[in-house]
Each structure stands twice: as C-alpha cells, then as structure tokens.
Backbone as JSON, one array per atom type, in Angstrom:
{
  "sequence": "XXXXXXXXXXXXXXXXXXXXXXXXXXXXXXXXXXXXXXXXXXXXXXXXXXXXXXXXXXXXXXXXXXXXXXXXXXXXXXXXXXXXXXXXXXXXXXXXXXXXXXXXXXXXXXXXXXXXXXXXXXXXXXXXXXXXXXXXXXXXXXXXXXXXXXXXXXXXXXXXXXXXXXXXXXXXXXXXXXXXXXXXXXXXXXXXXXXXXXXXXXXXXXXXXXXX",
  "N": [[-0.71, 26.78, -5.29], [0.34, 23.84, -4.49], [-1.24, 20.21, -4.64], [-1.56, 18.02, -1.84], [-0.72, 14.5, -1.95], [-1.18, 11.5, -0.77], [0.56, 8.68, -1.69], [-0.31, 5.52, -1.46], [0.83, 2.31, -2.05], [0.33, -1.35, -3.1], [-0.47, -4.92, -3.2], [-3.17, -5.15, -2.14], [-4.5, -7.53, -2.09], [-6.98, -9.39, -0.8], [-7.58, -5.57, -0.41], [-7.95, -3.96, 2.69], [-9.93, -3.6, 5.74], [-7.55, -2.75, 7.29], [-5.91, -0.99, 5.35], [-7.11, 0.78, 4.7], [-7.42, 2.28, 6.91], [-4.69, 2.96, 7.59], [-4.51, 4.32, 5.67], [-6.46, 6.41, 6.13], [-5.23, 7.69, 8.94], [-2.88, 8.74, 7.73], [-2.98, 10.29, 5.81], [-4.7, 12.06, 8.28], [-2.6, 12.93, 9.95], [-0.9, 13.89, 8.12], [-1.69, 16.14, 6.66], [-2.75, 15.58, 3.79], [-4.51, 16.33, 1.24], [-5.66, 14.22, -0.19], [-5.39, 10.85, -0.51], [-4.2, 8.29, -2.66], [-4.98, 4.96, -3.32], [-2.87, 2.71, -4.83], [-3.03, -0.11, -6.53], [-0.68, -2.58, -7.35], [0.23, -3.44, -10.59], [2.46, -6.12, -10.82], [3.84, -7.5, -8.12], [7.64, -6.22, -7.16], [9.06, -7.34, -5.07], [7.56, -9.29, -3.8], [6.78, -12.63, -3.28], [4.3, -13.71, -5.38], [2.04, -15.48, -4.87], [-1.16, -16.34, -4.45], [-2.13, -14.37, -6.57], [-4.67, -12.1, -7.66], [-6.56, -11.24, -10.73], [-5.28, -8.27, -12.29], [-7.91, -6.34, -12.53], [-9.98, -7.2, -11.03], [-8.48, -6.82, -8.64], [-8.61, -4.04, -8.49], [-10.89, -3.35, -8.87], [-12.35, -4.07, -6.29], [-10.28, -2.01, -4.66], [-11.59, 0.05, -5.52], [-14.37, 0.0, -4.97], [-13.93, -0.14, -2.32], [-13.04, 2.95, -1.83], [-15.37, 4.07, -2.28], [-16.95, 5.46, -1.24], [-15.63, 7.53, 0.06], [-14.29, 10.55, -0.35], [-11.76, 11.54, 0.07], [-10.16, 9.56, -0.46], [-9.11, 7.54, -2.88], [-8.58, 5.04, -5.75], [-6.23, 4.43, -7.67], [-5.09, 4.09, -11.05], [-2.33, 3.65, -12.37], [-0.18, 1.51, -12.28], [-1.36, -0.16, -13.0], [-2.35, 0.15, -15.74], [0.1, 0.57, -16.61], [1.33, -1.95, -16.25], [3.64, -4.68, -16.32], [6.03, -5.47, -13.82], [6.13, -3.88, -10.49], [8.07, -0.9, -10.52], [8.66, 1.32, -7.88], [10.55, 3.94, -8.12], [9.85, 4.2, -11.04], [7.35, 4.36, -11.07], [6.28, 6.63, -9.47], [7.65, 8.37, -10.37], [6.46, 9.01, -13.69], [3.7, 9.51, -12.02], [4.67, 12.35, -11.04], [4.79, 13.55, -14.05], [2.55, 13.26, -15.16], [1.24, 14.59, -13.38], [2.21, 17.85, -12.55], [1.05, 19.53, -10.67], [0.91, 18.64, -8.25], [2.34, 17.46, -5.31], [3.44, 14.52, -4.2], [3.21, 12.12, -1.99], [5.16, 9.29, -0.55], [3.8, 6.39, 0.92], [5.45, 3.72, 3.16], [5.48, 1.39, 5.32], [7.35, -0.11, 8.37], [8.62, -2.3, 7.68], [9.21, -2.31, 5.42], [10.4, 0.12, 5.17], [13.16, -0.63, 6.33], [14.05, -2.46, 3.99], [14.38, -0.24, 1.97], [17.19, 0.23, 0.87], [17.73, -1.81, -1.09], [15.59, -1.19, -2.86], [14.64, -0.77, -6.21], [16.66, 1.89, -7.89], [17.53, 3.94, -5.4], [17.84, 5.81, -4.7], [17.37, 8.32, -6.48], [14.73, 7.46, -6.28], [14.4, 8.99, -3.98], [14.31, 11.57, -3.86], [12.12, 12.1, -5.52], [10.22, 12.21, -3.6], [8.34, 12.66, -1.24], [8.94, 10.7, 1.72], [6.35, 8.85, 3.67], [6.59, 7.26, 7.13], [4.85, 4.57, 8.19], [4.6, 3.41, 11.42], [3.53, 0.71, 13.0], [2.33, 0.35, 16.67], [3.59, -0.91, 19.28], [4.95, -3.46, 17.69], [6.28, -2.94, 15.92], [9.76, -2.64, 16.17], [11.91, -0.29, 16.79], [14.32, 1.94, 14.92], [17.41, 2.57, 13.63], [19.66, 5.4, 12.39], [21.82, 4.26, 10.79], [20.89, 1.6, 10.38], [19.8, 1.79, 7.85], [20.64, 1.66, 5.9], [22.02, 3.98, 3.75], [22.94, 6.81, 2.21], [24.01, 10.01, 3.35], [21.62, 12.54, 3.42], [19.24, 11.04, 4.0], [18.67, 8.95, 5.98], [18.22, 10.68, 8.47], [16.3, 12.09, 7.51], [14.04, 10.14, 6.58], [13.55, 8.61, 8.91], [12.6, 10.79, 11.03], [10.01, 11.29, 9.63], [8.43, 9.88, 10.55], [5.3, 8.16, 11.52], [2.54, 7.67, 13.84], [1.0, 4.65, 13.9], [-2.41, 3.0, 13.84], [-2.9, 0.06, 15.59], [-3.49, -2.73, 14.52], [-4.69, -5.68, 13.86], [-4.66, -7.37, 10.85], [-4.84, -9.17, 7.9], [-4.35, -9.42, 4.75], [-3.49, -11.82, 3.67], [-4.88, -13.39, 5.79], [-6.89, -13.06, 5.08], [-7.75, -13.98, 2.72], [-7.13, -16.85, 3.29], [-9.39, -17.55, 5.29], [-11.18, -17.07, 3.61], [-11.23, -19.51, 1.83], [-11.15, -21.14, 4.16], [-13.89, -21.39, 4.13], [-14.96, -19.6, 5.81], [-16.58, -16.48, 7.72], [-15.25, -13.23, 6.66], [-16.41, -10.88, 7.16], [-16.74, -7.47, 8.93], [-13.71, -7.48, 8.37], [-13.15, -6.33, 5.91], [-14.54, -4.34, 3.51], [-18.04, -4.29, 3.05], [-18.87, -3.84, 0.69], [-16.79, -4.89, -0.82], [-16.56, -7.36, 0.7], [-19.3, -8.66, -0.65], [-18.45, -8.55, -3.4], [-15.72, -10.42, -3.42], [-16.98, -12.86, -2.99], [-18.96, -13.07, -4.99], [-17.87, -13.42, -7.27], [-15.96, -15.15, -6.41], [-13.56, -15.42, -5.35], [-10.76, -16.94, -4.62], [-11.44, -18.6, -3.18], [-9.73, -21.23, -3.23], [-7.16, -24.01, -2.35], [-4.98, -22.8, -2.54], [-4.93, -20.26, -1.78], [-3.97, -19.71, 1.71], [-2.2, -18.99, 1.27], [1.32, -17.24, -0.32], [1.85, -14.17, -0.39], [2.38, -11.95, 2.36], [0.71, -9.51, 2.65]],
  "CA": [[-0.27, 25.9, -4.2], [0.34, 22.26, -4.71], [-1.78, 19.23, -3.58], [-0.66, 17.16, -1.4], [-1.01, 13.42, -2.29], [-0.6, 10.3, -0.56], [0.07, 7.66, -2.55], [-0.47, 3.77, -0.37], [0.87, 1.17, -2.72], [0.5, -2.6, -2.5], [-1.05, -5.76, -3.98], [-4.25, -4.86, -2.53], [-5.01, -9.1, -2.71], [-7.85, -8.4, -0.87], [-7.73, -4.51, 0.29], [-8.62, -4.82, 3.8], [-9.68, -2.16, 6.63], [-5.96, -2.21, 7.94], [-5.26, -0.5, 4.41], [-7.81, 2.01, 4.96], [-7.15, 3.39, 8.2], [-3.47, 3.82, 7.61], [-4.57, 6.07, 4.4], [-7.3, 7.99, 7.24], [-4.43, 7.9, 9.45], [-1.69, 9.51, 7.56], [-3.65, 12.21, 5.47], [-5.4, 13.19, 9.25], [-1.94, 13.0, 10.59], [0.14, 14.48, 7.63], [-2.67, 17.26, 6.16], [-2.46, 15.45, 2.44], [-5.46, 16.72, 0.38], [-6.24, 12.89, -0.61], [-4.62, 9.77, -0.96], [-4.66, 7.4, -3.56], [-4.47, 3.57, -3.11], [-2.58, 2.02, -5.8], [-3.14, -1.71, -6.64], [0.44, -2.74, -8.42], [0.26, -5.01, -11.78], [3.15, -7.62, -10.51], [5.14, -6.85, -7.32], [8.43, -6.94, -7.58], [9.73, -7.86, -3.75], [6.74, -10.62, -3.25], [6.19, -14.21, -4.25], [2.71, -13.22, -5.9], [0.82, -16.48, -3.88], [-2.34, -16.51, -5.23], [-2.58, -12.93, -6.41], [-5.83, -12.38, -8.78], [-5.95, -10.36, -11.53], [-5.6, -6.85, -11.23], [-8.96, -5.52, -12.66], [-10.53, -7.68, -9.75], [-7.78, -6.2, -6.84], [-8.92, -2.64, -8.54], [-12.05, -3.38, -8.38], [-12.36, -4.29, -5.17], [-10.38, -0.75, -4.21], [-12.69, 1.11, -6.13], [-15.26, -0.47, -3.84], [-13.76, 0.16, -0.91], [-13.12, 4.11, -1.01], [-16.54, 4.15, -3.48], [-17.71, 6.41, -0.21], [-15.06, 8.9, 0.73], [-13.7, 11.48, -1.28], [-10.38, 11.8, 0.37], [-9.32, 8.54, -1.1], [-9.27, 7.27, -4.36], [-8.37, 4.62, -6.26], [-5.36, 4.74, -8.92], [-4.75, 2.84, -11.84], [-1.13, 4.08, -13.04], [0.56, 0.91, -11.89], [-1.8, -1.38, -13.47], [-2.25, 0.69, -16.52], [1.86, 0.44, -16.7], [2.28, -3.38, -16.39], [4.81, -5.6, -16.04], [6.76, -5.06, -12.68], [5.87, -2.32, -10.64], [8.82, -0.15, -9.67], [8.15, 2.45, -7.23], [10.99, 4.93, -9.04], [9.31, 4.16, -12.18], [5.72, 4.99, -10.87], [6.81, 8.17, -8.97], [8.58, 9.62, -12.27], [5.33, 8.8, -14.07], [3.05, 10.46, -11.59], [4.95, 13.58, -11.16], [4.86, 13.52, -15.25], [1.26, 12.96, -15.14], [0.53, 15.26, -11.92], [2.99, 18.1, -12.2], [0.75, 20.3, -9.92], [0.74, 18.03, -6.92], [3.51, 16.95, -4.37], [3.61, 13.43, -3.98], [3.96, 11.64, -0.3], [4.83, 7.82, -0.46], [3.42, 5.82, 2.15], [5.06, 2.7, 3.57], [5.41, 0.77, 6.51], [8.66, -0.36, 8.65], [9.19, -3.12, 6.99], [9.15, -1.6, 3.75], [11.69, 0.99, 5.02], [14.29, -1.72, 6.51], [14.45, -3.28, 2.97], [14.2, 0.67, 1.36], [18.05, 0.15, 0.46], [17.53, -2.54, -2.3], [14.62, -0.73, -3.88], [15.09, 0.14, -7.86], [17.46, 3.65, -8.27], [16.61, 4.44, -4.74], [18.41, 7.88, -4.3], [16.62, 8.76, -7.35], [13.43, 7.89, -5.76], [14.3, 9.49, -2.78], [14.59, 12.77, -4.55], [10.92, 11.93, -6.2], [8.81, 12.27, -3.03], [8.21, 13.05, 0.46], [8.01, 9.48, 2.13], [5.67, 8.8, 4.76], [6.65, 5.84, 7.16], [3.99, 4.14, 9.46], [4.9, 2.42, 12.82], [2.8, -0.15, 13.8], [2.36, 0.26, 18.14], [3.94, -2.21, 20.05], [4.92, -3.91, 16.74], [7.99, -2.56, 14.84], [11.14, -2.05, 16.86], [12.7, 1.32, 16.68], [15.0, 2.01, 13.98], [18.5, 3.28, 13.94], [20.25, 5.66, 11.39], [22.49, 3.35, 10.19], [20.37, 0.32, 9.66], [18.79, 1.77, 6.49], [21.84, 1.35, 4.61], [21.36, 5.22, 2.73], [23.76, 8.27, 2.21], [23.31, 10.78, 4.21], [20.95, 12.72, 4.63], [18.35, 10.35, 3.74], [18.06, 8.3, 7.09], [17.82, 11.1, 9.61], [14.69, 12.23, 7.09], [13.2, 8.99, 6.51], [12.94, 8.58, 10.41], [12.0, 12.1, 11.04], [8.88, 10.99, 8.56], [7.8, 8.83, 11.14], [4.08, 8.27, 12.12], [2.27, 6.17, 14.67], [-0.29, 4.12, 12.84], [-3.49, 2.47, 14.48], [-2.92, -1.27, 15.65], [-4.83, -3.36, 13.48], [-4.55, -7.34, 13.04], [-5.23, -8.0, 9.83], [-3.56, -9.03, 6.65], [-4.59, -9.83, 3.59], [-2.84, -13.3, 3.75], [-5.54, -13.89, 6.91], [-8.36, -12.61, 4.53], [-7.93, -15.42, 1.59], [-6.85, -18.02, 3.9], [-10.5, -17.33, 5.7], [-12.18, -17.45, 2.64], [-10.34, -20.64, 1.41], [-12.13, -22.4, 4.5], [-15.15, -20.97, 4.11], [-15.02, -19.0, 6.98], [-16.41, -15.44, 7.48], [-14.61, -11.95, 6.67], [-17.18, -9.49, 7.5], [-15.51, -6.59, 9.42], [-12.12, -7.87, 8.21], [-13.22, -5.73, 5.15], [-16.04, -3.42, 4.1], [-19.13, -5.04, 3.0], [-19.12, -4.32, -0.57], [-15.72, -5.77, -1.11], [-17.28, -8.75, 1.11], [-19.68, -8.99, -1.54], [-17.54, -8.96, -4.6], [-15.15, -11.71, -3.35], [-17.89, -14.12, -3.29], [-19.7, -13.15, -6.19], [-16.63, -13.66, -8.08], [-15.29, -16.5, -6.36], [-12.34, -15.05, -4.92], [-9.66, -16.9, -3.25], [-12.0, -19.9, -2.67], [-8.8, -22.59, -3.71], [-6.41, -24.5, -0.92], [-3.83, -22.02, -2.72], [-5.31, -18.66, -1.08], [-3.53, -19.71, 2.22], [-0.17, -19.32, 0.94], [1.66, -16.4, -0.64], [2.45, -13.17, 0.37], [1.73, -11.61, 3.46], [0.01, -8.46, 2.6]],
  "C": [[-0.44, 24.44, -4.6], [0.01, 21.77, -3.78], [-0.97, 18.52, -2.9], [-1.33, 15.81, -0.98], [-0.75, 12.41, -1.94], [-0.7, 9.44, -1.46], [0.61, 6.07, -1.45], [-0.64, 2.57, -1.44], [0.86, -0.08, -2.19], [-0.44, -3.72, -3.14], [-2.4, -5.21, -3.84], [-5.21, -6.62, -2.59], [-5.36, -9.77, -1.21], [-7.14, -6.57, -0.48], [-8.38, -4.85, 1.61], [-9.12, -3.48, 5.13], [-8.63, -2.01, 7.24], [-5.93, -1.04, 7.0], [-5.92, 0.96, 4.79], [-7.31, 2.91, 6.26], [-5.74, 3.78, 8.36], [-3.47, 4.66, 6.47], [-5.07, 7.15, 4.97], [-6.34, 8.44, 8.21], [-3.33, 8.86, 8.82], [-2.36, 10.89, 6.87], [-4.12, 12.85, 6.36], [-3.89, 13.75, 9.65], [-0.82, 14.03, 9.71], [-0.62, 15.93, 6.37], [-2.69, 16.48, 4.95], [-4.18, 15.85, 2.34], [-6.24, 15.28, 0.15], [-4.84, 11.78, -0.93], [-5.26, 8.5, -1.23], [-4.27, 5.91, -3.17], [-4.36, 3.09, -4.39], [-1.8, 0.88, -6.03], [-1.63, -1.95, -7.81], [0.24, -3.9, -9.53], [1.12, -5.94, -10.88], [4.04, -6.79, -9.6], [6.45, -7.57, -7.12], [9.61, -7.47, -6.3], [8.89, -8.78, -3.14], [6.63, -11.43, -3.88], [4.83, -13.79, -4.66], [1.85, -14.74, -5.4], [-0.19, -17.04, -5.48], [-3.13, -14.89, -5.61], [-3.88, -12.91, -8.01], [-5.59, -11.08, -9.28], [-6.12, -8.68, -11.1], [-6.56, -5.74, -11.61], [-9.85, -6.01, -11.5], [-9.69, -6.8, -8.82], [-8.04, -4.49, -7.07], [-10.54, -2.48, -8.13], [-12.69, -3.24, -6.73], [-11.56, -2.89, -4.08], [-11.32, 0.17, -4.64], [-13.76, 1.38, -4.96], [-15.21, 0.26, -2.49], [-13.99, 1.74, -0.41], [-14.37, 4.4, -1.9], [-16.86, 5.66, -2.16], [-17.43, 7.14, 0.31], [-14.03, 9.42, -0.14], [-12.26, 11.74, -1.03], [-9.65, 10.8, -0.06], [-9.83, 7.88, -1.9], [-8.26, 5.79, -5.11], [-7.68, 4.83, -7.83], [-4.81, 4.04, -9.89], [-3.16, 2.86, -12.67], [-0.23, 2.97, -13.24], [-0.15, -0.26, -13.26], [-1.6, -0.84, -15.1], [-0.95, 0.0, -17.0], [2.23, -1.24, -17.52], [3.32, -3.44, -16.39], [5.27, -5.05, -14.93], [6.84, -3.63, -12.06], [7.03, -1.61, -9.75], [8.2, 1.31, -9.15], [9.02, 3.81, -7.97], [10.12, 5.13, -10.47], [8.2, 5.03, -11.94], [5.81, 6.85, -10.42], [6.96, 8.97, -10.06], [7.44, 9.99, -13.27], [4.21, 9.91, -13.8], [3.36, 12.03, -11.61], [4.56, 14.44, -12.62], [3.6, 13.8, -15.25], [0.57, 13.94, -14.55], [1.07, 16.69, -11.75], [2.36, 19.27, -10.66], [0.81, 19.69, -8.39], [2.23, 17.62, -6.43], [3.37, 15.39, -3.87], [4.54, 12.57, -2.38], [3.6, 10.28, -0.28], [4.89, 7.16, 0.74], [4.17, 4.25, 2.17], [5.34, 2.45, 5.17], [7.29, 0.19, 6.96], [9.48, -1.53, 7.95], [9.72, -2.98, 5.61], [10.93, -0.74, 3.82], [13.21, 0.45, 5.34], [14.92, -1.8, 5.35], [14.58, -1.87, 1.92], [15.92, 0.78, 0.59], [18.43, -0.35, -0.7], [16.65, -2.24, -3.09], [15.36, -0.13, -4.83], [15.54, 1.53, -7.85], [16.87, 4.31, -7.13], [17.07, 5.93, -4.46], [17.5, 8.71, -5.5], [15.16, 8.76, -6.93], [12.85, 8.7, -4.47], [14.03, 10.77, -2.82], [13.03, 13.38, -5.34], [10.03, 12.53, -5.58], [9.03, 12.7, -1.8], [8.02, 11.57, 0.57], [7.96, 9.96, 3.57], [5.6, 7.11, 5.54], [5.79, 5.46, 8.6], [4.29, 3.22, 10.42], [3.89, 2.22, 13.39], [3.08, -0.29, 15.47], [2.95, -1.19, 18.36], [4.09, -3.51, 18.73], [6.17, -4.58, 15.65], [8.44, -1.82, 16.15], [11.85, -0.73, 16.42], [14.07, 0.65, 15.86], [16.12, 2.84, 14.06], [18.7, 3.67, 12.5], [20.42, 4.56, 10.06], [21.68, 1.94, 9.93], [19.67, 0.37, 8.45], [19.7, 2.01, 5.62], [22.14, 2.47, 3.36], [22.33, 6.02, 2.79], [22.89, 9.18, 2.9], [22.33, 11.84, 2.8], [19.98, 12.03, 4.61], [18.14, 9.37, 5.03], [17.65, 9.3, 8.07], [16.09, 11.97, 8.71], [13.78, 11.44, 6.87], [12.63, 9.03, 8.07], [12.44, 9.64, 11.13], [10.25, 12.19, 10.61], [8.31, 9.87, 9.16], [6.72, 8.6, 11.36], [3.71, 6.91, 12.46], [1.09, 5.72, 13.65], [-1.1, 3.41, 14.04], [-2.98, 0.54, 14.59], [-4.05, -2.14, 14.75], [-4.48, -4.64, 12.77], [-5.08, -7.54, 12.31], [-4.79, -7.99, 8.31], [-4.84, -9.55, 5.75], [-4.54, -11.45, 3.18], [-4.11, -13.86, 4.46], [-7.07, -14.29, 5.92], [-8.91, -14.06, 3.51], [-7.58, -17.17, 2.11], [-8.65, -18.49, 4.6], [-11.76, -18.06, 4.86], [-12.05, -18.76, 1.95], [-11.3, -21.54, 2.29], [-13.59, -22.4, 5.06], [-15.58, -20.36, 5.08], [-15.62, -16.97, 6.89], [-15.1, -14.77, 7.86], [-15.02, -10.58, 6.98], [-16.27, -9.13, 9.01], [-14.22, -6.91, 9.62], [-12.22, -6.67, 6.92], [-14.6, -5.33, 4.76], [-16.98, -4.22, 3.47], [-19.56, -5.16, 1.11], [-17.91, -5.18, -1.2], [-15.95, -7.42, -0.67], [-18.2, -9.45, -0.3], [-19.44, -9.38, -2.69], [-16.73, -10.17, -4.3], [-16.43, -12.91, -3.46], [-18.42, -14.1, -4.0], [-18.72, -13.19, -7.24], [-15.75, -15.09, -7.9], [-14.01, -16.59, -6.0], [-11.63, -15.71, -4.1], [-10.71, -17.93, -2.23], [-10.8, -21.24, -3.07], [-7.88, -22.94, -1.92], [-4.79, -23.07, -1.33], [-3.71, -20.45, -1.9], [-4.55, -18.51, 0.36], [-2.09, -19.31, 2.48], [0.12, -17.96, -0.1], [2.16, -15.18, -0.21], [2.03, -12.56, 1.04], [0.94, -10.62, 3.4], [-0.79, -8.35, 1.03]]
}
C-alpha cells in the first residue's frame, strides 16, 4: 500500500505557525501518512525580497517540525538549485519515492495562477493536489476561471479544503523583526531563537518582498 505524502512548498522566509497548521490541517483532514515542508532554493513566481539563504530557511523548518513526526522537513528543492519548478520537483520525488503517492498542497491563490505554472498538465498528472481555502478570505472559485482542460478544474475544486484562519505571513514576521519588535507566538520558540541568534531579517530591507 502506498504512503500518502503531503508535500507544502514555499520560501519558508521565516516558516511561521500559519505554515504549520495548514500541514496539521490537511494530513487530519486528507488521512496523508506525513507531510513534508519543502523550503524552495529560488522561487520562480516571487520577487525573492529579502529571502536568506536556504540552509538558514531549512534550518529554521527543521526546527520547527524538530517535535512531530508527522511532518518533516525536505531538502529536494534546495538540494536541486537554481529555480524551483514544481513539475520538476514532483518528477524527482516520484523518482526518488516510487512507493509513496504524492499530494501537493497549495492555497487559492496558488490555484488562480495554477494555469501559468511550468508543463502544468504534466504536473497535473504527477500528483493529487490539495487546495486550502482560507474562511471568510478567498472568494469561491468557478470552473472556468482556472484556465485548464477538462477534467482538471472540476478535480482541482473537488480537492477543496477549509483551512484554519490564521493572520500571519511571513512578510509580517521580518518586517517585525526589522523594527525590533516581538514575534513570539507568530512562530515556535526555537525558530524565535534562531532568527536572532543569527541575525535574521534585522535590515530596513526585511519589510519588503514577497508576501509569504
């Protein structure tokens, strides 16, 4: 029987407890075995801001699920370098994984723009995706606005799940720390620790970049 694997990509610049609870959220909500959070070398649909390197933004996941076994920290992306396509990574993992089933996690915004992603029928074909709707948040989604051959929109939206409300970005996190402001319970306490003992995302630049 094959695992079943979330995988929750994204800079990761910090990781933050939003990130977390839509990984506890979708593996309670979609049975997966475990899911991995994986920090991307260079993303290739964000201005990269002030993104730090990415043995620090691994680090700092490591950290985070250091304490629960259902989620894990994955280095495939970084490993990889240069630009991280999600077809690419997928093709990779499967390669890498063949015993497991692979379920990619994003968010509505993600799936709006899911039309212009790298060889996407090919990646569509890769995985199970899993798409999280933020409450009172993200506007309901029609067929036709995801720009896809059939049958790929009435399963994308089918693949729907509610996610936990939860103000808090990443963007908020380094902007915070920028004016010296606390972050405790914005993120968990050893990740708290590492940004400052590192020096993280103390510049006027940390305000600015990309939203997540």
């Amino acid at each position: 029987m094959q695992k079943k694997i979330g995988i929750l990509g994204g800079t990761f610049n910090p990781v933050h407890i939003g990130h977390l609870l839509v990984a506890q959220t979708v593996r309670e909500a979609c049975g997966l075995d475990q899911v991995l959070l994986m920090p991307c070398h260079t993303p290739p649909h964000k201005a990269c801001g002030e993104l730090v390197p990415a043995a620090d933004r691994l680090a700092m996941v490591r950290l985070a699920v250091a304490d629960d076994p259902a989620l894990e920290a994955c280095t495939l992306e970084i490993e990889r370098g240069g630009v991280s396509y999600a077809v690419d990574t997928l093709t990779a993992f499967r390669a890498r994984h063949p015993a497991c089933e692979p379920h990619f996690i994003i968010g509505m915004d993600s799936l709006r723009e899911l039309h212009l992603w790298r060889r996407v029928e090919e990646l569509l074909r890769l995985c199970t995706f899993i798409v999280v709707e933020r409450p009172g948040i993200d506007r309901p989604v029609s067929p036709g606005e995801l720009r896809l051959p059939e049958p790929w929109p009435e399963r994308l939206l089918a693949g729907m799940i509610r996610g936990r409300l939860c103000d808090v970005s990443s963007r908020e996190i380094r902007r915070r720390v920028a004016e010296n402001r606390p972050i405790r319970y914005l993120v968990t306490p050893a990740v708290e620790q590492y940004i400052l003992r590192q020096g993280l995302y103390s510049g006027p630049a940390a305000a600015q970049g990309e939203r997540h």
